[in-house]
C-alpha positions, 0 to 999 in steps of 0.5 A, a space after each residue: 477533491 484533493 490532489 497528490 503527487 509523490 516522488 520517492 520520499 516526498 510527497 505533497 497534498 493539495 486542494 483542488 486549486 494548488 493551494 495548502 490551507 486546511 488542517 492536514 494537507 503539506 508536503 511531507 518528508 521524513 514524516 515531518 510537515 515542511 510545508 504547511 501553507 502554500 496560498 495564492 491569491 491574484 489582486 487578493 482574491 482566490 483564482 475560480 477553479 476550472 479544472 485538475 488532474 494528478 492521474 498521472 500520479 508524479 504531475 499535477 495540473 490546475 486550470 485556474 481563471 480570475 472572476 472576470 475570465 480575462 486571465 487563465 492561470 496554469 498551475 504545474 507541478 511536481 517532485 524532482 530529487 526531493 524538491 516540489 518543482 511548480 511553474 504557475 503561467 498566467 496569461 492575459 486574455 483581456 485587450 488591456 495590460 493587467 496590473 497584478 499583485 501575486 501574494 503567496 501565503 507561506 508557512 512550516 509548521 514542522 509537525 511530525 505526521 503524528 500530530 498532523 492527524 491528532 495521535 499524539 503532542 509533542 511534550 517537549 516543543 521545539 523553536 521556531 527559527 526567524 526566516 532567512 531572507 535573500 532577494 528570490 528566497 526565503 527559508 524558514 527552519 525549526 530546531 527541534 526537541 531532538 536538537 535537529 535544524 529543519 528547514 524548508 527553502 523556498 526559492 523563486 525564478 524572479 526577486 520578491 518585490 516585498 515581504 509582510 510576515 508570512 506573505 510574500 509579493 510580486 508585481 506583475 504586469 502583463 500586456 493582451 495576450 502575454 504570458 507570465 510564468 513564475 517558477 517556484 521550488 521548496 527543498 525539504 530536509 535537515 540541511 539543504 544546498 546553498 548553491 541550488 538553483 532553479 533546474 529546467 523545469 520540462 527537463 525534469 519533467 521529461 525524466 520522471 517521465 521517462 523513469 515512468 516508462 521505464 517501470 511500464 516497460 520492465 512490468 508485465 504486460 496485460 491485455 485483455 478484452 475487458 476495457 476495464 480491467 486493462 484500465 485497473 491493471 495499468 492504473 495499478 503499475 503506475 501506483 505501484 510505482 508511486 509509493 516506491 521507495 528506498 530505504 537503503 535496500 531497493 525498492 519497496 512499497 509504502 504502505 499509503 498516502 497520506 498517512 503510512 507512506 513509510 515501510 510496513 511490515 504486514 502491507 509491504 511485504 503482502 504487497 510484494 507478493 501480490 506483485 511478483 507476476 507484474 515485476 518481482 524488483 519490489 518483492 527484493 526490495 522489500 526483502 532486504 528492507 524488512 531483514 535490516 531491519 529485523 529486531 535484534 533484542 528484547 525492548 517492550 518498549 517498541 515490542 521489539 524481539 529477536 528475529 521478529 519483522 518490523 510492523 512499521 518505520 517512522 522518522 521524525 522529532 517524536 521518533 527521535 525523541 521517544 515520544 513514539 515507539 515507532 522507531 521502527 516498531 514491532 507490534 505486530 504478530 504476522 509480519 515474521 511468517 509473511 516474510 518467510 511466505 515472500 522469501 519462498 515466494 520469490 524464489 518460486 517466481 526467480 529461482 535466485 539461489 544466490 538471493 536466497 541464501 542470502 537472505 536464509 540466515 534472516 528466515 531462520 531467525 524469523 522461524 525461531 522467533 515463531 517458535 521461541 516468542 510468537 507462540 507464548 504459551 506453548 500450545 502451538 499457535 502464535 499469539 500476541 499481548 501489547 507490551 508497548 505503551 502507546 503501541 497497538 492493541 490488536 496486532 493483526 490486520 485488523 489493528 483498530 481496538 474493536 476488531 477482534 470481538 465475540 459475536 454478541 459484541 464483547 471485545 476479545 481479551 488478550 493474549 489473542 490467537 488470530 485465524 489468519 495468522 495461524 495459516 500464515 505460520 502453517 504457510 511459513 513452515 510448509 515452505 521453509 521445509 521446502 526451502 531446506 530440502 531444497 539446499 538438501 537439509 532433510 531433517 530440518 524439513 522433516 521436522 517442519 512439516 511434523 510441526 505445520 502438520 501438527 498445528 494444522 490439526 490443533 487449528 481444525 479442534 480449537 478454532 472450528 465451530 461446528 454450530 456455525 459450520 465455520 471457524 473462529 475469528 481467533 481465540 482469547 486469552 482464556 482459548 475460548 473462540 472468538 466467535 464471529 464470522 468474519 473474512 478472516 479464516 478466507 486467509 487460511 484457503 489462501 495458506 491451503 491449512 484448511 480440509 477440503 470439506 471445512 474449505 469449501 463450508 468456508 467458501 460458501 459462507 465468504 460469498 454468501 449474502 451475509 458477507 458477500 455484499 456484490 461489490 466485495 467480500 466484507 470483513 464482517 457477516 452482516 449478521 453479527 452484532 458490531 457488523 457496521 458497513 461504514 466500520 473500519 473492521 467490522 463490515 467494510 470491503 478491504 480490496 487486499 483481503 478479498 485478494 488473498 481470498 481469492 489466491 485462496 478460492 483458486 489454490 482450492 479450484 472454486 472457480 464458481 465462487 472465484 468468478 463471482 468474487 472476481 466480477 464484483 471487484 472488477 465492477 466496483 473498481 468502475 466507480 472510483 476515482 482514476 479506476 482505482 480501487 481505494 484502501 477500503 471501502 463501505 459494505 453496503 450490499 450492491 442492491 443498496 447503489 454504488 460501492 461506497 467509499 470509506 471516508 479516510 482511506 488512504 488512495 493509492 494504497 499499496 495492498 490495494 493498488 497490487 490487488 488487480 495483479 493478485 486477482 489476475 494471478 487467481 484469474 490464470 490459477 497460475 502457480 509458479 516453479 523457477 527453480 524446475 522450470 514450470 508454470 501451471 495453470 488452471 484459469 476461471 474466466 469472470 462473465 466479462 473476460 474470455 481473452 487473457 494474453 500475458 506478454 514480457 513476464 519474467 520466470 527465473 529470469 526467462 521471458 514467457 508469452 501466453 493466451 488463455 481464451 474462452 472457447 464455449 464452455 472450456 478455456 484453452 492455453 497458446 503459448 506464444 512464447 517460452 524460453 526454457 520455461 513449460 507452461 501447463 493447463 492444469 485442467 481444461 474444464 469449464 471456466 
């Protein structure tokens, strides 16, 4: 397995033994490759693995020994201030002094993440630099297309002893029972630090791990009587706190590793919604981030139009040289109203007017770009067609080119008009009407809840198929509906578009056997006919999409089918490594074995890693009102949860403290603490 550690904007990718050697691990920073061979070999042999962890996710360790057993070699590592920090300590358990030659095997190839997975080629090629040489370092640079000088500075706590092309030597000696310890420290970025020296390794050490605990300590707190979900809960916080980055404007989450650890429009700004009952710092962060970067003018050739929210922020040589349209780029339909639901959404949790109006000039320019842009040909519903070459076919959640497809298998034809993103834009005018009432601007909430009624009307005659008793996957470019049945229209309960009658059909049919597989709800019924379990869209279990789902099932009181979702996902997360529930993974039904995972889904990931916190927050059927003071509840406990105490949560500032327990057939409410803030159970019946 490999092993991965990230810290900020750096992260790193091993093998099991330390080593960089295959196609895609390195350490990465500003999605360009600085380390693309990190090999150790003692006496010219590869160390015997014995064991690892990176669980921890900001420090790894690797117990390694020779093929006689006489020498235990412990590989540390880290990120510290944008350096990968290693101590390798080599004891001698043989009764003889051990002669050594330490050869490390080190290279940079400088590729931008792009051309590490196989999307693209550089067209223009950069030079390769000679190696800088000095007695404990060695650093190698490239001077790219875009006339950028990258370097990659390798330093050692002891002088090399020599040097034969990309191998670098040392000789050790070591008596019986001695210790060796070699400190290692590889700096990325366009320009680095002559005077940097080796810091104190367990110091640094000790400081991300204090910053660690000091993310737990300002978090939400859980305990449950269900092991595992306290385990998938803390397991979530800390890769929540992993992916955190910052771009300028606080922190947000990456979208995952290791192939999307920059912003993204739709994964960020859906994760700080999943997160704002554990710690509402990622939501602001990201609010600010997607605002900076709001596009600004009409560019087909990233898709760019004013008022719209990014899809996804790369840096880089192709990026630089417009190679790639991803600068950021904009190919995506959904972002914009998701950002207004995250800007609503705070504020219900913070009641921050300040925040809010700060950023309502941003709201605004997103609601004019659904209605000037998003929907292209009037007729009420937002739609996209790519403009960009090289930018993405599909341009909602489900990206991949053969997501959107007629239940015979043909592919959709654009412009297409998504299910899901049609309740995300009723979501967005519902609450920017509320918003505007809120700062006392009647008219315009008036005027926005005629038009989220309107469309919601539109939604139930264009996309509703009564032959199947359940709504379309989207329409196409000719308004035919896309008829597959697909998790998609489960969006909308969470958007609450739907009738209640059509919601509870929509209900029935997300946690029936055809989509339903046990372990999760699949992205697509098992009955059509490109369903594939093993398909990245058309089958798979997404664990973020059975969220929203789930937030949806509880905005409508299903708590029979709430209970049924939320047992499966907490099962399946038994049987991932860490107790972490991956990006995805396959839609094999449960009677077929355990949940299986996707070959290259990211882990962590951040919708993902946020899901546990969105299921508990459908688990209390908790609804949040900062601005008047309220928190109402109306809980569906899963078989194996009767105890939920929340301890340190933040609402509008205030510190709240409650328990909700089963007691026979009924759930009751203690609160243990509320500053200011009235907690109400909605409904005492049967959980």
């Amino acid at each position: 397995m490999h092993k991965v550690i990230k810290e900020d904007r750096v992260f790193v990718i091993t093998s099991e033994l330390g080593d960089i050697e295959e196609s895609t691990l390195g350490m990465f920073y500003q999605d360009t490759r600085y380390l693309s061979k990190y090999k150790l070999k003692i006496n010219g042999k590869k160390p015997v693995f014995l064991s690892a962890r990176a669980d921890e996710n900001y420090f790894k360790e690797i117990y390694l020994t020779d093929e006689k057993n006489e020498l235990i070699i412990i590989r540390k590592s880290y990120i510290y201030k944008n350096t990968f920090n290693e101590r390798i300590r080599i004891t001698n358990y043989s009764l003889n002094c051990a002669k050594l030659d330490l050869v490390f095997y080190i290279d940079a190839d400088f590729k931008h993440m792009f051309e590490v997975r196989g999307f693209a080629r550089r067209k223009r090629a950069g030079k390769r630099l000679a190696p800088t040489l000095e007695p404990n370092r060695i650093i190698l640079r490239h001077l790219g297309s875009d006339n950028v000088l990258r370097s990659t500075v390798i330093t050692f706590s002891r002088n090399i002893s020599s040097l034969e092309g990309n191998m670098v030597f040392f000789k050790v000696e070591i008596g019986p029972k001695e210790n060796f310890d070699l400190y290692v420290c590889i700096q990325p970025g366009e320009i680095y630090s002559k005077d940097f020296i080796l810091s104190d390794f367990e110091d640094n050490l000790d400081a991300i791990r204090k910053n660690y605990d000091l993310w737990f300590s300002n978090s939400t707190k859980v305990y449950t009587d269900s092991s595992q979900f306290n385990n998938l809960y803390r397991r979530s916080l800390a890769d929540l706190r992993m992916l955190l980055s910052d771009f300028g404007e606080g922190p947000i989450a990456v979208a995952g590793i290791p192939w999307f650890a920059v912003p993204f429009g739709r994964d960020s700004i859906i994760t700080g919604i999943q997160t704002l009952l554990a710690n509402t710092e990622i939501a602001r962060g990201t609010l600010r981030t997607m605002a900076r970067y709001q596009g600004q003018k009409e560019d087909p050739w990233n898709d760019e139009e004013p008022g719209k929210i990014m899809h996804e922020l790369r840096q880089g040589e192709l990026v630089n040289t417009k190679e790639v349209p991803f600068g950021p780029y904009y190919g995506t339909l959904d972002a914009t109203p998701l950002f207004i639901i995250l800007l609503s959404e705070y504020y219900n949790w913070t009641g921050d007017k300040k925040f809010l109006l700060e950023l309502l000039p941003a709201a605004e320019k997103a609601l004019e770009w659904m209605e000037q842009y998003g929907d292209k040909d009037g007729d009420c519903f937002l739609e996209y067609i790519r403009d960009a070459e090289g930018g993405l076919v599909n341009q909602g959640w489900k990206d991949s080119n053969d997501s959107v497809v007629f239940s015979d298998g043909r592919l959709a034809d654009p412009p297409i008009a998504l299910a899901e993103i049609q309740g995300y834009a009723y979501d967005a005018l519902m609450r920017m009407a509320r918003i505007y009432a809120e700062l006392g601007k009647e008219e315009k909430a008036d005027g926005l809840i005629k038009k989220a009624a309107n469309l919601k009307e539109k939604f139930h005659q264009m996309f509703w198929m009564e032959d199947k008793k359940y709504f379309a996957e989207a329409l196409d470019g000719k308004k035919r509906k896309v008829d597959s049945v697909t998790s998609n229209p489960g969006h909308c309960l969470w958007s609450g578009m739907l009738e209640y009658e059509k919601a509870l059909l929509v209900a029935d049919r997300l946690l029936s056997d055809e989509l339903f597989s046990g372990w999760g709800i699949r992205t697509m019924s098992s009955k059509e006919a490109a369903y594939n379990p093993a398909s990245y869209h058309n089958g798979s279990i997404w664990p973020h999409d059975n969220s929203l789902i789930a937030l949806g099932l509880a905005r409508y009181g299903f708590k029979k089918h709430l209970k049924k979702l939320l047992g499966g996902m907490i099962t399946a997360s038994k049987y991932f490594e860490h107790c972490r529930l991956p990006e995805l993974f396959c839609g094999f039904s449960r009677e077929d074995g355990g949940p299986v995972r996707y070959p290259v889904a990211c882990s962590p990931q951040a919708w993902a890693a946020a899901t546990p916190i969105a299921l508990l927050q459908a688990m209390l059927g908790m609804r949040v009102d900062a601005a008047r003071k309220c928190v109402v509840l109306n809980p569906a406990l899963p078989e194996d949860i009767s105890h939920i105490e929340i301890r340190e949560m933040l609402i509008g500032g205030e510190t709240v403290d409650f328990a909700v327990y089963r007691v026979g057939d009924s759930v009751r409410l203690q609160i243990l603490r509320s500053e200011g803030i009235n907690i109400i159970m909605k409904e005492r019946g049967k959980s």
